[in-house]
C-alpha positions, 0 to 999 in steps of 0.5 A: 823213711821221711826225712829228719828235719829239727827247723830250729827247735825253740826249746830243749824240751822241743828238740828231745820230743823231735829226736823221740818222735822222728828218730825214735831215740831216747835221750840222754846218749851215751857213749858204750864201753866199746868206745864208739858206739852211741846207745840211746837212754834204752841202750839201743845202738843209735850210731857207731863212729868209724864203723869200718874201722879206719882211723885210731881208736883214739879218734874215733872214740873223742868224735862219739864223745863230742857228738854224745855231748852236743847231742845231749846238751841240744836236749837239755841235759848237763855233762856230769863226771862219771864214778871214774872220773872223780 
């Protein structure tokens, strides 16, 4: 597998294409109903926080939270409340 290089992508638009092309993952990423896993805009698993399960499901679930959200934001897109938020 080569290696995942982003060499400091200009644009949004540049880091999207990159994570697509590279790693295969459609943005947005969002966090599933487990809490912890990662699912791409295919929902195909791309990460799960924790995996063997050694820290509070609390912390593990605000870490997937703030890596959707950086991950996201890197690809242009803007945090909106869910239905159960409002």
């Amino acid at each position: 597998m080569a290696d995942l290089r982003f060499e400091r992508p200009e644009t949004t638009e540049q880091f999207a294409y990159a994570m697509l092309r590279h790693a295969d993952i459609a943005l947005p990423l969002r966090v599933d109903k487990d809490g912890v896993t990662l699912l791409d805009a295919t929902d195909q698993a791309v990460m799960v926080v924790d995996y063997n399960g050694e820290m509070a499901d609390a912390r593990a679930h605000v870490i997937a939270v703030m890596v959707e959200l950086a991950v996201n934001t890197c690809g242009g897109f803007s945090l909106q409340a869910s239905e159960q938020d409002r």
